[in-house]
ZAFITOR-621830 format. One record per atom (N, C-alpha, C): residue number from 1; residue in three letters; x, y, z. Coordinates in pm, 1 decimal. Example, Ala and Ser with C-alpha at 12.3 -4.5 7.8 and 13.67 -1.06 7.14 Angstrom:
ZAFITOR-621830
NODE; i; aa; x; y; z
NODE; 1; Ala; 1319.0; -569.0; 780.0 .
NODE; 1; Ala; 1230.0; -450.0; 780.0 .
NODE; 1; Ala; 1320.0; -330.0; 780.0 .
NODE; 2; Ser; 1285.0; -225.0; 708.0 .
NODE; 2; Ser; 1367.0; -106.0; 714.0 .
NODE; 2; Ser; 1290.0; 3.0; 787.0 .
end
This chain:
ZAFITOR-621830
NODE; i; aa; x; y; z
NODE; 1; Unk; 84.6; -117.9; 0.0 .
NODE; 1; Unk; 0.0; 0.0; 0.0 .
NODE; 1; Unk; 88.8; 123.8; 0.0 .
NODE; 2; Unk; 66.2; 204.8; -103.2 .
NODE; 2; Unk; 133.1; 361.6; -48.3 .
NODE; 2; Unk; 37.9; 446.3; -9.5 .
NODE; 3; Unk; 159.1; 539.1; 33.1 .
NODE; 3; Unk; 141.7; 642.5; 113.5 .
NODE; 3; Unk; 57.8; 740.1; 29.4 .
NODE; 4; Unk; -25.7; 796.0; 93.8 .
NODE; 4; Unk; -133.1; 892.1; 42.7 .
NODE; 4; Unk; -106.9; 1023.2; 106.5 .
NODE; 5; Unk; -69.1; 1128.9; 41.5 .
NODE; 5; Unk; -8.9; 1276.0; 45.9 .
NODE; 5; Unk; -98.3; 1435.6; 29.7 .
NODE; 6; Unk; -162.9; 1471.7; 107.3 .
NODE; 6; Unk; -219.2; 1609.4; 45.4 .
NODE; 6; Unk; -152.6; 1700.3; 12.2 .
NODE; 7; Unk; -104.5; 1752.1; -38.2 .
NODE; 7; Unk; -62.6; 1927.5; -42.7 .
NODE; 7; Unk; -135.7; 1995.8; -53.0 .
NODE; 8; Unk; -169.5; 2142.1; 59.1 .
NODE; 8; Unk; -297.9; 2185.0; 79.4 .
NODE; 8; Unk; -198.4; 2348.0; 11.3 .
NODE; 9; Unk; -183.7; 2396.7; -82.3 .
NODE; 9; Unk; -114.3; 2518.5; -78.3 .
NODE; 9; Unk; -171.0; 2681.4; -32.4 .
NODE; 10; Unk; -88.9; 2708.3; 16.0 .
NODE; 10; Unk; -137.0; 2882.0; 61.0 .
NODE; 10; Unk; -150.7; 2934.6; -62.4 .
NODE; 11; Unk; -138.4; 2944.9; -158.3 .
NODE; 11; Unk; -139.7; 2992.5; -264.9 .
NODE; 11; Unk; -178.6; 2914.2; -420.6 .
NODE; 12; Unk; -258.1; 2849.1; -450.1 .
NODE; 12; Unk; -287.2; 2751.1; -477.7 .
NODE; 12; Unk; -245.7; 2779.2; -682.5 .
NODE; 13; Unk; -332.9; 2886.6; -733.3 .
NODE; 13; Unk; -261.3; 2921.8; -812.1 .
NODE; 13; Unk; -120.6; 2948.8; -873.9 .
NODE; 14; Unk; -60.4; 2990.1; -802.4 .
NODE; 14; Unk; 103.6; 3027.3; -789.0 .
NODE; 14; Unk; 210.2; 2915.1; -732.6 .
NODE; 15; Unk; 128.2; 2810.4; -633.5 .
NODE; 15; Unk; 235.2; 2731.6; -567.0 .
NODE; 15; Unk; 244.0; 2559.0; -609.7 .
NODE; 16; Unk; 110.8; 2554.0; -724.8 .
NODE; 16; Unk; 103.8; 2430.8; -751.4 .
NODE; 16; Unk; 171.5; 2314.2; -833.4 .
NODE; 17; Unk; 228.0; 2413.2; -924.7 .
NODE; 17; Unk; 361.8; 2359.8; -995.2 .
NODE; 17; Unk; 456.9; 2306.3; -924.0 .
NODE; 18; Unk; 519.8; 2385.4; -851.4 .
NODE; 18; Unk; 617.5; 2392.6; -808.7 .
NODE; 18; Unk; 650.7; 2268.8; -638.1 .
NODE; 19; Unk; 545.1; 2286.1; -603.5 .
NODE; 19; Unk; 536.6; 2182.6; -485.1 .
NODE; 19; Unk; 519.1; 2079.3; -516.0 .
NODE; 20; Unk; 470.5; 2016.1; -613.8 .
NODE; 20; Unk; 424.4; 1803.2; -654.8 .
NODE; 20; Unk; 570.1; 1775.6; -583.0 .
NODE; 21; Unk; 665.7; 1810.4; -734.6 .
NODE; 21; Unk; 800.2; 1789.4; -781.3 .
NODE; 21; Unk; 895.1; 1824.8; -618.8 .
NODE; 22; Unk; 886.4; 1940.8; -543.6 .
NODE; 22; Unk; 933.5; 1875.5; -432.9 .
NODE; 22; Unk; 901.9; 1808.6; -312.7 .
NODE; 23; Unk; 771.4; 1808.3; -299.1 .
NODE; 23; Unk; 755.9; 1677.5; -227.7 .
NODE; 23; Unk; 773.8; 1543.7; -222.7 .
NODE; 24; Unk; 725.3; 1530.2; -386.7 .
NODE; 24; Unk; 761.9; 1447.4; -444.4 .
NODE; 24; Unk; 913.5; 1357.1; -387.2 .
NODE; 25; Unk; 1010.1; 1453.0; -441.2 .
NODE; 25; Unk; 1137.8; 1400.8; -410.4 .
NODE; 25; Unk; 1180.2; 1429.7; -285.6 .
NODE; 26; Unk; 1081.1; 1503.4; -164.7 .
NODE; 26; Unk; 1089.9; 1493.4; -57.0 .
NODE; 26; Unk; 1039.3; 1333.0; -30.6 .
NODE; 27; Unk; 966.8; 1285.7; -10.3 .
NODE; 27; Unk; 929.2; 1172.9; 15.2 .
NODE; 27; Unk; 1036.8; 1057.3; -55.7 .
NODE; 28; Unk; 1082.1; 1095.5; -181.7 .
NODE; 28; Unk; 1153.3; 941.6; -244.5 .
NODE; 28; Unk; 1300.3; 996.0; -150.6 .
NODE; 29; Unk; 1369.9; 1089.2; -85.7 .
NODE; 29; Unk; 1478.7; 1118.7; -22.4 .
NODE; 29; Unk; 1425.0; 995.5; 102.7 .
NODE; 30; Unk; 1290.1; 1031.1; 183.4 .
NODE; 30; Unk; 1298.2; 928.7; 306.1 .
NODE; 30; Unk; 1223.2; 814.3; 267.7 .
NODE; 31; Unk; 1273.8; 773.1; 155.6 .
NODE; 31; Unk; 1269.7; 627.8; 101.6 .
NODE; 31; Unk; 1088.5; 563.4; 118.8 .
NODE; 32; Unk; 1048.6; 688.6; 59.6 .
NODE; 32; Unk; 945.3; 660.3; 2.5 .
NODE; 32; Unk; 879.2; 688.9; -154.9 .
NODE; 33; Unk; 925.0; 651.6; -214.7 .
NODE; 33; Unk; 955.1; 645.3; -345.7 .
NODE; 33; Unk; 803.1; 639.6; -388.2 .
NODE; 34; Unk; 716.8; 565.5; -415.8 .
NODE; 34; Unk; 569.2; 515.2; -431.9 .
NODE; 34; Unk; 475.2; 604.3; -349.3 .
NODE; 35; Unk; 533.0; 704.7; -276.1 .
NODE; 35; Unk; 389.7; 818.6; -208.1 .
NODE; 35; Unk; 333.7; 888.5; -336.5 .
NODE; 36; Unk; 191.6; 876.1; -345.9 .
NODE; 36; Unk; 73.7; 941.9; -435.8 .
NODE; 36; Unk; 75.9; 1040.5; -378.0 .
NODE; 37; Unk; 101.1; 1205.1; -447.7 .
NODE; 37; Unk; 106.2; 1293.0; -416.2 .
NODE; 37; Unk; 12.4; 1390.8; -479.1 .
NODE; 38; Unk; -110.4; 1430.3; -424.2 .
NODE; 38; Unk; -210.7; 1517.9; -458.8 .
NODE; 38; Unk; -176.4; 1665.7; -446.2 .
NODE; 39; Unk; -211.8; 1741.9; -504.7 .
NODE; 39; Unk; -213.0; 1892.3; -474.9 .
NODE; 39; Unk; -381.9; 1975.1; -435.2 .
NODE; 40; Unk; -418.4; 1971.0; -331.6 .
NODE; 40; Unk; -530.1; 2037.5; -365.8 .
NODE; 40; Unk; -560.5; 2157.7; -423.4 .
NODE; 41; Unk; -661.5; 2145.0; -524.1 .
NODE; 41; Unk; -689.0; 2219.2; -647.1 .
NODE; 41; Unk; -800.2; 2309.2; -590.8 .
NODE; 42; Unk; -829.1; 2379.8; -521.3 .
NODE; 42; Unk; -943.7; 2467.1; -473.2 .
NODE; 42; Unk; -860.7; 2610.2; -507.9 .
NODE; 43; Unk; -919.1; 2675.3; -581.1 .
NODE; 43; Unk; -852.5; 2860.9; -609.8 .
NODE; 43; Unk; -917.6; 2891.9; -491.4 .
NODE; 44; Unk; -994.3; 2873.8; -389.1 .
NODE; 44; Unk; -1052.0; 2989.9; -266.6 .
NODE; 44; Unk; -972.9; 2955.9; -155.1 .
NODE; 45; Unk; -872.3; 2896.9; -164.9 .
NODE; 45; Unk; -728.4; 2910.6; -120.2 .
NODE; 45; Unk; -617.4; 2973.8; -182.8 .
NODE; 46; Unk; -584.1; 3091.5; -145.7 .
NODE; 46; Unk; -523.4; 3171.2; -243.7 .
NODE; 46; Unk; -425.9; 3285.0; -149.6 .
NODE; 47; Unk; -404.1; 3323.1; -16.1 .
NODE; 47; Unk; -310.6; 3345.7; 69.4 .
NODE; 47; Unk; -311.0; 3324.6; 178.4 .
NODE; 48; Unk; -218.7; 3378.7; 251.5 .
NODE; 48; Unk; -192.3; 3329.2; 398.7 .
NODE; 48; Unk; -313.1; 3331.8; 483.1 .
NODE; 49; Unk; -419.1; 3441.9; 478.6 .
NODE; 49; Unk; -566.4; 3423.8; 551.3 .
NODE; 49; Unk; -628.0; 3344.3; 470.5 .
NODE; 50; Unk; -669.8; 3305.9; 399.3 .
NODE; 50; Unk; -758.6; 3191.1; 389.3 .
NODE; 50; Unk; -689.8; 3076.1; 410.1 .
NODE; 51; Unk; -579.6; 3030.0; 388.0 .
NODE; 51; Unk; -523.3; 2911.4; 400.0 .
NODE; 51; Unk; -492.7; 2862.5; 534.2 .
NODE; 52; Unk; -503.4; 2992.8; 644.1 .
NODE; 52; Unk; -510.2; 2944.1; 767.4 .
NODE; 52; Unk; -598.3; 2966.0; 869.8 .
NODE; 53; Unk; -707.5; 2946.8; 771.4 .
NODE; 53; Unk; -869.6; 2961.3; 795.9 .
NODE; 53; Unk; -923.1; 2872.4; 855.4 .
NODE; 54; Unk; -951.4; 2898.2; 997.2 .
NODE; 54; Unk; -997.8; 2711.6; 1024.8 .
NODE; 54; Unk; -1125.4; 2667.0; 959.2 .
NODE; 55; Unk; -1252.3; 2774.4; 924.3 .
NODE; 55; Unk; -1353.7; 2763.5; 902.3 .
NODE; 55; Unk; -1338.6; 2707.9; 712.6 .
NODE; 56; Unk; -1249.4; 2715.9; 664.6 .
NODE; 56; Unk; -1206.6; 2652.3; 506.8 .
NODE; 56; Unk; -1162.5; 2538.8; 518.4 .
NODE; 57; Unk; -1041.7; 2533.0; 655.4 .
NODE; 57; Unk; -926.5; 2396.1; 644.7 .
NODE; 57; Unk; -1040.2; 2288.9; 683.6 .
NODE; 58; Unk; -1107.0; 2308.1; 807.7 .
NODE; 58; Unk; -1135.5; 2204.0; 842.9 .
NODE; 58; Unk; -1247.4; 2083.5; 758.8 .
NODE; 59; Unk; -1330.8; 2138.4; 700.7 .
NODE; 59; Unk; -1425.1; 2077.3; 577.8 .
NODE; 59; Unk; -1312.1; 1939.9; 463.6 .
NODE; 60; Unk; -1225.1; 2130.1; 469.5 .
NODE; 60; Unk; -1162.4; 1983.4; 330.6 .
NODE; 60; Unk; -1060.0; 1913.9; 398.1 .
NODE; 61; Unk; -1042.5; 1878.5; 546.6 .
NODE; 61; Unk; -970.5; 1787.4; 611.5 .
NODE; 61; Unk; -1057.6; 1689.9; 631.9 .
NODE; 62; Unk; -1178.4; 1675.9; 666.5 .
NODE; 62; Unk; -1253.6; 1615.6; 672.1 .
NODE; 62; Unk; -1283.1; 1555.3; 548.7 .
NODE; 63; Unk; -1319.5; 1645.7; 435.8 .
NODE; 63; Unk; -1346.5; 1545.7; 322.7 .
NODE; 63; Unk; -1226.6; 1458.0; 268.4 .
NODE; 64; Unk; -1114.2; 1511.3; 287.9 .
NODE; 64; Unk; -985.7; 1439.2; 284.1 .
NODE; 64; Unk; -925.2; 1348.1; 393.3 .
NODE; 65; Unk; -1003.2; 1280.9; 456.9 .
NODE; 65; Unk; -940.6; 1226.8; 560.9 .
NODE; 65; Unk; -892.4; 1092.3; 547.3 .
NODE; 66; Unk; -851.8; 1068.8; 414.5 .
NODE; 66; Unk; -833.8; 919.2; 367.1 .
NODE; 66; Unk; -705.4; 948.8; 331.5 .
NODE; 67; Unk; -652.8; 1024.8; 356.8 .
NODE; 67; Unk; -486.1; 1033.5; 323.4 .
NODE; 67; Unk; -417.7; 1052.5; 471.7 .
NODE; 68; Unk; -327.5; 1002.7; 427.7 .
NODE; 68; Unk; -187.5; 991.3; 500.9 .
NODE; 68; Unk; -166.8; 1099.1; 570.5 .
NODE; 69; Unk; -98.6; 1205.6; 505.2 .
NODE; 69; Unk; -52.4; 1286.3; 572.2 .
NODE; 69; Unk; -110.0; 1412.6; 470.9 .
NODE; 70; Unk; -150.9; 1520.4; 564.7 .
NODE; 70; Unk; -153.0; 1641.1; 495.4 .
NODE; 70; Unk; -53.0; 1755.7; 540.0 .
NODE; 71; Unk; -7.3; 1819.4; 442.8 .
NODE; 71; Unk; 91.3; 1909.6; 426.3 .
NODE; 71; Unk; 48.5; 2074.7; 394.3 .
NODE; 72; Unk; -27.0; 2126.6; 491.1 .
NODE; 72; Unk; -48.1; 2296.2; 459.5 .
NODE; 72; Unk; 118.5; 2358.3; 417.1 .
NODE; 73; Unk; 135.4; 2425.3; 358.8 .
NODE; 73; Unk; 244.2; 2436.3; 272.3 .
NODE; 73; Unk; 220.1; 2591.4; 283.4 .
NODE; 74; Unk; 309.6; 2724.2; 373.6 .
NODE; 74; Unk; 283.4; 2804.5; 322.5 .
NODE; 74; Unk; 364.7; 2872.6; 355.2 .
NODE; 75; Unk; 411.2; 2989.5; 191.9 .
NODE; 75; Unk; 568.4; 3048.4; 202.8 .
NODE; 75; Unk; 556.7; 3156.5; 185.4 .
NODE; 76; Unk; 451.7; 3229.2; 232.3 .
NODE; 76; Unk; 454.0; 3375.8; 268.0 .
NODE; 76; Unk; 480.6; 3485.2; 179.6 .
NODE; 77; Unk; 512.3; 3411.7; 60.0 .
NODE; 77; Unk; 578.3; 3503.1; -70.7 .
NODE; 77; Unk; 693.6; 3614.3; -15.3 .
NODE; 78; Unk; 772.9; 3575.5; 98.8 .
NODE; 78; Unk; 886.4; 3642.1; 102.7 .
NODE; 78; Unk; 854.8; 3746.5; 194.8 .
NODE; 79; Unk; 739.3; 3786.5; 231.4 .
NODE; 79; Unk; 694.3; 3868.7; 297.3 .
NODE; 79; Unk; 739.0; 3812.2; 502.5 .
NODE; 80; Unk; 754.8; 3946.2; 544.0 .
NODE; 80; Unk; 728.9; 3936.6; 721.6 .
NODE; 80; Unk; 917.5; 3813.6; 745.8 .
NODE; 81; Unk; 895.4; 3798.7; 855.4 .
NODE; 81; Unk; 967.2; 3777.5; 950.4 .
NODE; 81; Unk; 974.7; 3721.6; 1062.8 .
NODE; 82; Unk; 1040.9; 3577.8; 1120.6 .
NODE; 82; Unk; 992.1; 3510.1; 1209.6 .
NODE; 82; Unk; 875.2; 3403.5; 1176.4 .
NODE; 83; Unk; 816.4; 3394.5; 1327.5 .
NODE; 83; Unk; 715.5; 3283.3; 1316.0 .
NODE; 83; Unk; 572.6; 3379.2; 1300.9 .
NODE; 84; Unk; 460.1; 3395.3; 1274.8 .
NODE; 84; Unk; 352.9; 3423.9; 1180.1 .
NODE; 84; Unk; 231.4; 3383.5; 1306.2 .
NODE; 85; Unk; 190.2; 3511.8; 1395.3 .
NODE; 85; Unk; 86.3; 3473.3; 1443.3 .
NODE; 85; Unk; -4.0; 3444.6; 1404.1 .
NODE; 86; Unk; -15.4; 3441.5; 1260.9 .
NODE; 86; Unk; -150.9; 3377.9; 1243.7 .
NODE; 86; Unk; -149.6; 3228.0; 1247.4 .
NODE; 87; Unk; -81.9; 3149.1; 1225.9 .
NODE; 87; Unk; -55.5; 3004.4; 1213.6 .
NODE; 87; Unk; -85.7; 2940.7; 1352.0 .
NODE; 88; Unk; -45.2; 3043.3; 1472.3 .
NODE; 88; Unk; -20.2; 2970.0; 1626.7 .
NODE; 88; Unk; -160.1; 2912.7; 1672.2 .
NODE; 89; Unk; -306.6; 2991.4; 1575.1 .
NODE; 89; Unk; -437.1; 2920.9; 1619.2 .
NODE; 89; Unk; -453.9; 2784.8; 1607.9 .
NODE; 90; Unk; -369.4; 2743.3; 1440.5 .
NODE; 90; Unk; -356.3; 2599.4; 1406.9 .
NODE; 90; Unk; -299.0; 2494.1; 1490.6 .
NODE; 91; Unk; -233.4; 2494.1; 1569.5 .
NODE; 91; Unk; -108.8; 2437.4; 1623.8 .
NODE; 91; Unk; -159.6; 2368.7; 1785.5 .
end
């Protein structure tokens, strides 16, 4: 059986390319070679407030709850400094 992968991106438009391919080879590095790696495709995820929306995340965690591991993925576009009070509600 493999491993089943979400990628939930902060930016979903802009970050979806680019994340498969390294997770991807994040996972075959810890010798998991065969992880199915999804990107979720929703555009009403599209920056750092909605993506760390509990009232958005939690639905499609729920409807996704047949995977492995999910991966909120979010890189701030370079912006700010440090750790990101908005994230500390998630945690």
């Amino acid at each position: 059986m493999s491993l089943k992968v979400l990628i939930i991106p902060e930016a979903y438009p802009k970050d979806r390319l680019i994340l498969k391919p390294i997770i991807k080879a994040l996972f075959t590095y810890l010798d998991k070679p065969n992880a199915k790696i999804h990107v979720y495709d929703d555009p009403s995820i599209y920056n750092i407030t909605t993506a760390t929306d509990w009232n958005k995340l939690h639905p499609v965690l729920k409807r996704h709850s047949y995977y492995d591991i999910v991966l909120l993925i979010v890189d701030r576009d370079g912006e700010g400094t440090g750790r990101d009070h908005t994230l500390q509600h998630l945690c």
